[in-house]
Structure formats: structure tokens, C-alpha cells
N, C-alpha and C positions, 0 to 999 in steps of 0.2 A: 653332157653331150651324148654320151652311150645310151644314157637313159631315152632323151627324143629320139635317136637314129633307133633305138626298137620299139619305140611308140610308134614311130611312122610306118615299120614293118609291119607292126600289127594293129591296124587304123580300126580292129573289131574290140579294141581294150581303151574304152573311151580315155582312161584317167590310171597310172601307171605310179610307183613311190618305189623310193630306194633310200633304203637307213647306212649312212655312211659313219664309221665310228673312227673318229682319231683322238692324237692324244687330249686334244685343249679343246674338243667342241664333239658333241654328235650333230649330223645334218641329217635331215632328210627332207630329198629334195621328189617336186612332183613335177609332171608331166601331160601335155594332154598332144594329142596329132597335131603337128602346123597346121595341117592344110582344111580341117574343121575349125579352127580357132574366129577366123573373121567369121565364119559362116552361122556361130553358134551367137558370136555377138552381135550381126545385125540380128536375128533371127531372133533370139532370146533375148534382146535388147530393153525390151519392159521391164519393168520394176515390177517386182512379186514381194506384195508386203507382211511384214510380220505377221497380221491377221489372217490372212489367207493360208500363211506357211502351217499356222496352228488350225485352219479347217480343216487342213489336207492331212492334218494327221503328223506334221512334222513341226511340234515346236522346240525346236533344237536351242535356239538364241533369243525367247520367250522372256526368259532374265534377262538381257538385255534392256525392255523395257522398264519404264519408271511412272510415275505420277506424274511429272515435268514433262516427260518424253515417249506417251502412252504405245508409239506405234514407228516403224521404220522399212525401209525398200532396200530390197537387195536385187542385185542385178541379175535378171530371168535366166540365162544363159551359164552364169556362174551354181545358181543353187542346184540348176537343173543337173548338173553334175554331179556336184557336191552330193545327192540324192539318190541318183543313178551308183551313187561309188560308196552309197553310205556302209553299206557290210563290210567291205574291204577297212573302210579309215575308220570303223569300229574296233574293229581288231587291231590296227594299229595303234589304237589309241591306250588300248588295256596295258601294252606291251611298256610304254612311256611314262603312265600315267595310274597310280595306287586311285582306284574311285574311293576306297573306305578312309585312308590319309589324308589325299588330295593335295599329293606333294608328286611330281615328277621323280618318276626311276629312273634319272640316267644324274650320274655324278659330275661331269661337265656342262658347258654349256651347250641349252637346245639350240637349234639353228634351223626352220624351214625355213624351205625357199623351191622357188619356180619359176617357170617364163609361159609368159602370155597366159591362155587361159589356166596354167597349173601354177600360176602365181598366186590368181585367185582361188583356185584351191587349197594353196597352202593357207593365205588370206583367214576362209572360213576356217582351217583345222585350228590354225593358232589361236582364233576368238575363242573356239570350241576350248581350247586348254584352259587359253586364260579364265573363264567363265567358269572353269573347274578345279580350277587351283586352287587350294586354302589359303585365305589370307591370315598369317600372325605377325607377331610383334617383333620375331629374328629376321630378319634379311633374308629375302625370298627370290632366289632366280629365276627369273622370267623368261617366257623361249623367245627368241628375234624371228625376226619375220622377213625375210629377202627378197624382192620378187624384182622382176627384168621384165619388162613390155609388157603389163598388168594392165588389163583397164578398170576404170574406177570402179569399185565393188558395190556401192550404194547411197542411197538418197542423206538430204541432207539430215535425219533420222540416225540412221546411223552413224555418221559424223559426230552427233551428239552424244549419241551412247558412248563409242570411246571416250570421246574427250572427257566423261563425265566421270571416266574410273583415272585418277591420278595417274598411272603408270603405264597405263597401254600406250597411248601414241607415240612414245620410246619405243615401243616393241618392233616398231614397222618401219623398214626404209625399203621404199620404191623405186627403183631406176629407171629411169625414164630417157632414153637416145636420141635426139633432135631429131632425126630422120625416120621414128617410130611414131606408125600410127597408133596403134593397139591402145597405149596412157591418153590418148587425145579423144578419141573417135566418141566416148561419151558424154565428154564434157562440152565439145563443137558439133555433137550432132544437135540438128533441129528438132527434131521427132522426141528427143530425149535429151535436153538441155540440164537433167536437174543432179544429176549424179555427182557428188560432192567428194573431194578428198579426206582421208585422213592421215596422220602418220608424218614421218619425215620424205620428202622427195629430192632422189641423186640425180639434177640434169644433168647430161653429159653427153660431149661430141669427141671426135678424134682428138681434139685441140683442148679444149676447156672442159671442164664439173663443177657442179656447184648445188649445195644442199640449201633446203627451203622446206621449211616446219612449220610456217605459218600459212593454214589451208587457202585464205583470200589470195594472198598471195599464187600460190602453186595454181589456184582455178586462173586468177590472172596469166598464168605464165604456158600453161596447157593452153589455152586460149591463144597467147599470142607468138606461141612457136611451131602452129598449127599449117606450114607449108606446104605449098604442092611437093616438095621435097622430100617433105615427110608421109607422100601418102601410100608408105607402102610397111609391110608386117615386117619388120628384123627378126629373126631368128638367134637363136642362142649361141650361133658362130659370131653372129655380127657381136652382141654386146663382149663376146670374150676376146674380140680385137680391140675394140673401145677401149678396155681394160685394159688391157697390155701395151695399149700406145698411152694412156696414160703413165703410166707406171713411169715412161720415159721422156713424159714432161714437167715441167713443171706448172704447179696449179696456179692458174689466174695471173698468171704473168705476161705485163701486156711491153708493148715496143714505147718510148720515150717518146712524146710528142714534142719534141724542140719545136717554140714558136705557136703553139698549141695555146689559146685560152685556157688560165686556170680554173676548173671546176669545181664547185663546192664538193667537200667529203661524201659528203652524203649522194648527192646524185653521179660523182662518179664512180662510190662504190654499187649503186644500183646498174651504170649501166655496165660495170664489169661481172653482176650479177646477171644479166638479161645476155652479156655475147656468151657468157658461162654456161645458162641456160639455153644456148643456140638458136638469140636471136641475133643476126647481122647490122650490125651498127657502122658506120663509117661517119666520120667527123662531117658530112653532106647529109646525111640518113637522120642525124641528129637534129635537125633541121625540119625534117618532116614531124606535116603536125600528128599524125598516128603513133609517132615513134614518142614525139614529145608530150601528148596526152597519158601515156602508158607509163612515161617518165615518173610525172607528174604524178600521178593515182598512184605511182608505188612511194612517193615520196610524202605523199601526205597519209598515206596509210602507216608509214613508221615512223611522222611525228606521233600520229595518236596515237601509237602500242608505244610511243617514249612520254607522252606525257598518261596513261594509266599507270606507266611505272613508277611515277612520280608520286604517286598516293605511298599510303602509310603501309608498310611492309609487314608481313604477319608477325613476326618476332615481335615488332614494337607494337602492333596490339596487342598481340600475348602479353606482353611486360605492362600493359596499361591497365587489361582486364587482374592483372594479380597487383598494381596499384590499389583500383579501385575496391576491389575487395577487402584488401588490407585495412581501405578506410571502413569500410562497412564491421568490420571485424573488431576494430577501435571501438568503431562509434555502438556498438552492441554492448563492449564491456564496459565504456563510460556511463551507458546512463543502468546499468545495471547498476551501478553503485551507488546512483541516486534510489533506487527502489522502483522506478516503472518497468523497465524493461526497453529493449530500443522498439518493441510494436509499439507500446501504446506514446514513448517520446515522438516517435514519428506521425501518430494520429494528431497527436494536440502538442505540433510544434511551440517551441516556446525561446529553440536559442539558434546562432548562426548553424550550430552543428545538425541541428534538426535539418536545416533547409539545404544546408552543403550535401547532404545524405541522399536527397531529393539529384542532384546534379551526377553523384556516383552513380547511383541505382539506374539514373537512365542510360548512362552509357554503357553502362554492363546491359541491358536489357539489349539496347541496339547490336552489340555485338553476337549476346547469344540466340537474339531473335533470326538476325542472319544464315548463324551458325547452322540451327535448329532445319532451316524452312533448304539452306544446301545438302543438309542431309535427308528432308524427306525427298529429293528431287532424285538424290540419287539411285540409280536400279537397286536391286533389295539387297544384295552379298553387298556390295562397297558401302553401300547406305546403313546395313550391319554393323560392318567392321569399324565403319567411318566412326557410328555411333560410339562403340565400346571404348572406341583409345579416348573418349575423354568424356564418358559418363560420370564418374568422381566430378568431375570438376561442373558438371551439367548438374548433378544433383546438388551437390556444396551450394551453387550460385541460387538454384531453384527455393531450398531451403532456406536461405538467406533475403531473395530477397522479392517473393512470392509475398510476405509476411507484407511489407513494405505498399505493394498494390493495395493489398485487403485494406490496409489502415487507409488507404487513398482513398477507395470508394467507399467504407464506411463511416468516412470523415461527412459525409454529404448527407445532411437530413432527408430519410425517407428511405437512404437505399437499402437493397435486401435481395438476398439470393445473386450472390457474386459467383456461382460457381454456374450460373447460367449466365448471367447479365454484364459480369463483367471480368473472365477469368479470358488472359490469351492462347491460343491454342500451342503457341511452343512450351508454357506450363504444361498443358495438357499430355503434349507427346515426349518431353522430357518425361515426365511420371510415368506414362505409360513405358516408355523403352527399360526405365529404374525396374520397374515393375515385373515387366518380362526377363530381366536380369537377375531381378534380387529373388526370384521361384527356386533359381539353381541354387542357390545361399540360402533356404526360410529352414530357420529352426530357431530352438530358444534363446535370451539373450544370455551372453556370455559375461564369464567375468570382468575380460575387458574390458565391455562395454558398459558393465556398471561401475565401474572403478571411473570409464571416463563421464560420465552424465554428466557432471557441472559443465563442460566442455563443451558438450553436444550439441547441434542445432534440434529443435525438432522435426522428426518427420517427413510428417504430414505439413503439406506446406498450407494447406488450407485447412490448418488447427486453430485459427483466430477465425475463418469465415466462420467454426462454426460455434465458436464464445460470441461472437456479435451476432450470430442466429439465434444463440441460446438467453443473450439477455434482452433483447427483440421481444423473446417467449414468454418469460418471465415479465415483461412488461403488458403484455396482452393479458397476461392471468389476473392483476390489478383491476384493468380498465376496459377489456372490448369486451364483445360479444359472447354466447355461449359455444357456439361454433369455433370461434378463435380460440377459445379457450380449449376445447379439447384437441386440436390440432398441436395449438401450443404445450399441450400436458405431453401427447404422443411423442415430440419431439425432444423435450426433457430428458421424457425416459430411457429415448435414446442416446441422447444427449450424454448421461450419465454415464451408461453403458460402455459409447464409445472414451468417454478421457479415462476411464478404469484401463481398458485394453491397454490402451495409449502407455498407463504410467505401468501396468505386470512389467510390459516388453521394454520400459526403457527408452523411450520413444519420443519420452517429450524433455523439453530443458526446465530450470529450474526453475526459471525466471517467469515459469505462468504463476511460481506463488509467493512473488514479488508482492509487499503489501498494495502496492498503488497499481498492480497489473488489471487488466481487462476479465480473467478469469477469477482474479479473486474481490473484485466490484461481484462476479456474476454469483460468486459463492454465497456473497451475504443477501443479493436481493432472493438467490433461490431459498435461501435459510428463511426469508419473512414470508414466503407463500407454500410450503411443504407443512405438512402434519408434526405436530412431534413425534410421532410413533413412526414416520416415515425413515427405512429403513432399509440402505444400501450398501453395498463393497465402497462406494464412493465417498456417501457420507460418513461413514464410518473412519474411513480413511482421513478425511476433512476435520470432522469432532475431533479426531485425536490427534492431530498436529503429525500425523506419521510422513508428512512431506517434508519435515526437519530432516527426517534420516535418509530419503530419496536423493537430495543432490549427493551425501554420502557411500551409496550404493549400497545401502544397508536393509532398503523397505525388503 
């Protein structure tokens, strides 16, 4: 309150902050003049979006966007401060926040907060943190975000962007006073209908509070506690009485209807949700049809968040996807011991295990196709981070059962070039994210890694696209053309080249020199079209049986 009573004395200091340090929290709390507050938001009221913020030279929340969610609106009025004050909450920010760590410097918990337009200032500074926070793998304290008679900060863009990073809509609780315009005036203006909430919202009147996390919800509830009552700005005296007469009630405690119809649960804990959130209900009131539409939309909105709940819970697909792996894992070392390998068993099925294989592979594919396309969606830090906690297990599946497609579409007379024609693209950005990971890791292989080979999957998960390229080639060299035939020689040679690399580094499994495998079918038909004097790392390697010592980690 000290902080407004000298904002207002000095109405030439658009936007004012005070770091308050106690024992279990730092706050810092911001400020803007009352009596510019409504005037900055009709006035400013337009949405100024991402793109434009980044022509102007300021793209501050630029990471924010994503592939899914290329662009978003922030509220004209709020940035235009935000902007105005940027030097100031620069230097606040150095003071809180290590840029080279990207850990917060204050050992307690952060805490902004503000009222009315320094609500949304606090609003933008807290995005700004979170957006520069480092995310790892210890438990990471996030700053809270408070704000009292805030109006909604931006379009439904933004809405998304939070909700798309796991942890920020925790960050944010709004209060919002029945008799406060400011939390309303964007969501019920006509002019500007589109400003969407995020975060948790505290409605609250003399009498009753009541929190609401779920944004359809809170747009429904802005909307319908939008009174002529309420059409005037509270000030930061008002919400610290609301406070305090709270403190001395008790919450949501209503008077006994002796005689009263019993109401179902559900609907009557919504409408002690709506007099919570200050709207006026009377056992007559309940009767009207506006009142019982509103009923109604809020009750069929939380069967459907109760029946998505009903779906299958991430732990039990996690426990299904390390099922089906398990089986895949089986079904690799069984026909390894008949001498094909589980590629070429899977290409030229022959028993139930074969086609059970077919039932695992897909469900794993569905889960991490999902996975894969949630995390391109995400903005690029969380989309990052998202990635790394479960690359291991992203490459594992990739390895495993990448091998499984190839055998699909080379099952199919004619086809050819699978890494254009028939490769999925969450292969694709799995390998690539591995790729950009395993840069920080490339050097030679280690002993562990040759001690484990028998073990190992290979690779390269499109190591078999290029044994069914390579005996393709070898087939052309027989029978087609003179043109085919030198595209085809071209390809050998690379051919060769590449499974040398493959076997220095350790790279492949044993089981490409399985008698009845796919690469060693290609061994003997390249042994009937080569020179005898023809003379490589590879064949050499091949003539002299040195893949006996290979699963050994001996080559």
C-alpha cells in the first residue's frame, strides 16, 4: 500500500517495484498510478502480437512461440509499460537472476505480485524469469506470481504457450473481487472479446472465495459475474479488507436449507462455486433460465474433464511401453538362436511370435509417435528439456524397432528407398535430437562398449534399409542395364565403406552375421559379382571370418 500511496504522488513514474526480504519468501511487489490504470486499458486495449513485438525491436517472449503455436497477443496497454520500464526491470532482473547459471539468486521463495495494471507487470517479469530459468533434473523453484484486479494479459496464444510448459500455470494465482472491474473489462468488452485466461483464479467477495484453474471455466465465470456492481476499479485498500474479512470466515459455508430439495453433488457444489465466485443465487434465482443455462454448461463441462480422466494414466502406459519392449527384447533373443535374427524373422514370418511382434511394435510406435509430435509442439527450452529426460528410452525404442518397419516395407515386392518412401518422421527427429546429443559424447569406442556388443542393438536404425539397398544392387549387377549397373557398383562401394565404419565403432550387433541373416544372404551374392583380386577393409574382414571375434570385442 506504501508502495501505490507514492506511485500516485508521483504519477510522472509510470511503473515503481520494491524487493521486500523476509525470513521464508523474498517479494517483490510492483505498482502502476490508480488513476491511469482504466485509462491505459481501454486505450491500450488492442492486442500487440508476438510478430510485431519482434519488428519493433523487442522480442523479449519470441521463445514462447513453438511450431504448434507459431504466434500470440499480449495486451497493448500492459506491454506498453512493460517497455516504457524495460531498463529499470533489467536491472532488477540481474540482481535475482545468474544469466550464465540460469538459477535464481535469492535462497527463499520468489514471490511477485501487484495490483491492477502492476499486476500485469509483475505478469510479464515472471514469464521473463521463467523463460530464463534453467531447467534440470534436481527440483527447481519456481517464482509465484500474485496479482489482485489484473486484467487478462493476452489472447488465446498465449494461454497456450503457458499451458504448453508443464509447470508455469502453478506459478500464477489471480484475485479477482466480485465488485472489480479491471479482471472483467477484457474478457466482456465487445471491441476485444478475445483475451483468454491463464493460471489459477481466487474469486472472492466479503462473504465467500473460491479458486478455479480450469481457464473455460474462469472465461465462463468473468463473464457471468460481470455486474453493474462491479463496474467500478478496487484499489489495493479494497482487496486488503476482503482479505482480512475473510481470515474471519469461514470458507464456503453455507445456512441448512431445512425443507429444501435435495440437490445432486455435483450441481450443488457448482452453485456454491458461482455464490463463491460472486454470483447471487437465491433458491427463486435458481429457477431462472440464465442462471440454470450457466448451471448447466458448468456441469456438463466437468462431466467431460471426468470422463478424459477416465482414460489410461501415464504411469500405466509407461508400465505398458516397458511391457512391450520386454516382449520385443524376448522376441530378438529367441529367434537369434534359431540363426536369423529377429529383422529377417519378422520379414518372412513363419510363427505366432512373428505376428505377436507385429501387435507390440505397433503399440509402442503409437505411444512414441504421440510422444515425439508433443514434443515438437513444444516452445524450444521445454521442447529441449522435454526431449532429454527420455532420449535413452527414445533411442532404445528407435533401435529396436525402426528395424521392424524396414522388414514391413521390404516385405512388398518392388519397394525401394525406404528412407524417402517409407521412413516416419518421428524416426526421423528421434535420430536427429540422438544426433544433436551424441556431438557432446563422439569419440572412440570404449571398452565398455566392446565388452558389451553381443548385447547391443545396432545404431543405425536404417542398417537393414541399406542391406535391402545393397542386395537390390547386387541384383541389378546380374540382370539390368549398363546404367543400373554403374549406379549400382557406386552404391556397393559405398556400401562397403559404410558397414566397415559401422563394425571399427562398434556400432552394429552380431546378429547381421547370423548364418540365415539378410547381410550375410548379401555377402555371398556380392562374393559371385566382385573380382577375385577385388580388395577391401570389408572383405578382408569377411574372407577371414574376423566377425567370430567381433561379438567378442576382440576385432
Amino acid at each position: 500500500m506504501d508502495l501505490h500511496a507514492e506511485t500516485n504522488r508521483n504519477p510522472q513514474f509510470s511503473v515503481r517495484h520494491k524487493i521486500v526480504s523476509q525470513s521464508n519468501c523474498t517479494i517483490i511487489a510492483f505498482a502502476a498510478p490508480a488513476l491511469s490504470s482504466e485509462d491505459l486499458i481501454l486505450q491500450g486495449g488492442d492486442l500487440i502480437s508476438s510478430s510485431v513485438l519482434k519488428e519493433q525491436g523487442f522480442p523479449l517472449f519470441e521463445s514462447l512461440c513453438s511450431e504448434g503455436n507459431p504466434s500470440f497477443s499480449v495486451h497493448g496497454g500492459a506491454i506498453t509499460l512493460f517497455k516504457a520500464y524495460f531498463q529499470e526491470l533489467s536491472l532488477l532482473k540481474d540482481q535475482i537472476h545468474d544469466s550464465k547459471s540460469g538459477e535464481l539468486q535469492v535462497s527463499s521463495q520468489l514471490i511477485v505480485t501487484g495490483h491492477s495494471l502492476g499486476g500485469s507487470i509483475a505478469s510479464l517479469f515472471t514469464l521473463w524469469l521463467l523463460d530464463n530459468i534453467k531447467q534440470t533434473y534436481k527440483k527447481t523453484k519456481l517464482p509465484l506470481c500474485f496479482t489482485f484486479g489484473s486484467p487478462l494479459l493476452g489472447d488465446q496464444g498465449l494461454q497456450r504457450a503457458i499451458s504448453e510448459r508443464s509447470k508455469w500455470c502453478s506459478c500464477f494465482l489471480h484475485v479477482a473481487a466480485n465488485r472489480d472491474l479491471l479482471p472483467r473489462i477484457s474478457s466482456t468488452s465487445q471491441s476485444n472479446p478475445q483475451c483468454k485466461p491463464f493460471g489459477t483464479f481466487f474469486f472472492c467477495s466479503e462473504l465467500r472465495c473460491n479458486c478455479v484453474d480450469d481457464p473455460e471455466v474462469v472465461s465462463r465465470l468473468l463473464e457471468s459475474t460481470a455486474s453493474p456492481a462491479s463496474a467500478e476499479e478496487m484499489g489495493i485498500d479494497d482487496y486488503s479488507g476482503i482479505v482480512n474479512s475473510l481470515k474471519s470466515r469461514l470458507i464456503l459455508r453455507e445456512d441448512s436449507q431445512i425443507g429444501q430439495p435435495v440437490l445432486p453433488p455435483l450441481r450443488l457444489g457448482i452453485i456454491l462455486q458461482l455464490k463463491a465466485a460472486g454470483v447471487e443465487i437465491t433458491a427463486e434465482q435458481q429457477q431462472n433460465s440464465c442462471i440454470d443455462d450457466l448451471i448447466s454448461e458448468l456441469e456438463s463441462h466437468e462431466n467431460r474433464m471426468a470422463q478424459q480422466m477416465k482414460g489410461i494414466g501415464r504411469i500405466e502406459k509407461l508400465n505398458r511401453v516397458k511391457i512391450n519392449m520386454a516382449f520385443l527384447e524376448w522376441y530378438k533373443k529367441d529367434r537369434k538362436t534359431k540363426g536369423a535374427g529377429y529383422y529377417d524373422s519378422y520379414k518372412n514370418p513363419c510363427s505366432i511370435g512373428d505376428y505377436n511382434a507385429t501387435k507390440f511394435k505397433k503399440s509402442l510406435t503409437d505411444y512414441w509417435r504421440k510422444l515425439v509430435e508433443e514434443a515438437e509442439r513444444k516452445p524450444q527450452k521445454e521442447g529441449a528439456f522435454m526431449r532429454e529426460t527420455w532420449l535413452y528410452a527414445g533411442t532404445n525404442y528407435r533401435r529396436m524397432v525402426e528395424p521392424l518397419d524396414i522388414a514391413e516395407f521390404y516385405r512388398q515386392k518392388g519397394k525401394r528407398d525406404y528412407q524417402t518412401h517409407g521412413r516416419s518422421k518421428h524416426y526421423i527427429l528421434l535420430e536427429q535430437w540422438q544426433k544433436e546429443h551424441a556431438e557432446k559424447l563422439a569419440g572412440p569406442p570404449n571398452d565398455k562398449k566392446k565388452q558389451n556388443v553381443a548385447g547391443n542393438l545396432t545404431e543405425d536404425s536404417c542398417f537393414w534399409m541399406n542391406v535391402e539397398e545393397a542386395l537390390i544392387s547386387c541384383k541389378q549387377l546380374k540382370d539390368e542395364s549398363t546404367i543400373e549397373k554403374q549406379s549400382a557398383r557406386e552404391f556397393l562401394n559405398k556400401f562397403e565403406q559404410y558397414v566397415m565404419n559401422q563394425i571399427i565403432n562398434y556400432a552394429v550387433s552380431p546378429e547381421i552375421f547370423l548364418e540365415k541373416s539378410s547381410f550375410m544372404k548379401w555377402w555371398i551374392d556380392f562374393q559371385e559379382i566382385i573380382e577375385t583380386s577385388h580388395d577391401s577393409p570389408l572383405t578382408g574382414f569377411m574372407r577371414n571370418c574376423r566377425y567370430r571375434q567381433y561379438e567378442k570385442g576382440l576385432f
